[in-house]
Each structure stands twice: as structure tokens, then as C-alpha cells.
Residue, then its C-alpha position, 0 to 999 in steps of 0.5 A: x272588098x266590101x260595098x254597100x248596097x243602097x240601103x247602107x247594108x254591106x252588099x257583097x257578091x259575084x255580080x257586083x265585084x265586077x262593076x266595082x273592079x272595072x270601076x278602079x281599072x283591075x285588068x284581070x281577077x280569078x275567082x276561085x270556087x271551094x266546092x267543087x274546087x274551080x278557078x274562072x279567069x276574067x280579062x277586062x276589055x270593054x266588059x270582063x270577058x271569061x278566059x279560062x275556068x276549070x281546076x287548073x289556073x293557067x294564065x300568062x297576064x298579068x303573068x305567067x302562072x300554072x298551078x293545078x288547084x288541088x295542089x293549094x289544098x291540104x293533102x287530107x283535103x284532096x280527092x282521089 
């Protein structure tokens, strides 16, 4: 999702995608980082509030999933 800034520049970043997701009413999101490979989950209640953050994505809402990151990458691409 792109916004722009007050300047009329695209403005895009972790800091502001939350505002603008608790603006349109998105419960949860997962942001996932490359490097090192980390997944943070976020539940909105009155602020987005960190669930859960490590190499493993284990959420039950809005539904049920457990998947080990590594496992999304190519096998050349995985550490050992």
C-alpha cells in the first residue's frame, strides 16, 4: 500500500502502514522480514499490539496457520 506524504511524495514505511490499516479496520497483519528471516504479528484492539515475532508464524485468527518461515524459501536460499 502506497501513501503520500504531505509533500505529494510517495511515503511508504513501518511506522505509517499501521495508522493507515487501523484506519480501514484491518484486524491483524504480519510483517515479515528478509534478513534475518522474521515474521511479527499484529492484532488491532485500541492500538496494534505485537502478538508473536520469531521465524515461526503461528497464529490462530483470523485463522489457523503454522508454518516455519525457512520452509516459504528456496532450498539454496536456506541456512543450515
Amino acid at each position: 500500500m502506497r501513501s503520500r506524504s504531505n509533500t505529494g511524495q510517495p511515503h511508504r514505511g513501518p511506522a505509517t502502514k499501521p495508522a493507515i490499516y487501523a484506519q480501514f479496520d484491518i484486524e491483524n497483519y504480519w510483517r515479515i522480514e528478509p534478513d534475518p528471516l522474521r515474521v511479527t504479528t499484529y492484532h488491532l484492539g485500541t492500538a496494534y499490539e505485537e502478538i508473536s515475532a520469531g521465524d515461526r508464524l503461528l497464529v490462530s485468527e483470523p485463522f489457523d496457520v503454522d508454518i516455519e518461515l525457512t520452509e516459504l524459501l528456496p532450498r539454496w536460499a536456506r541456512r543450515t
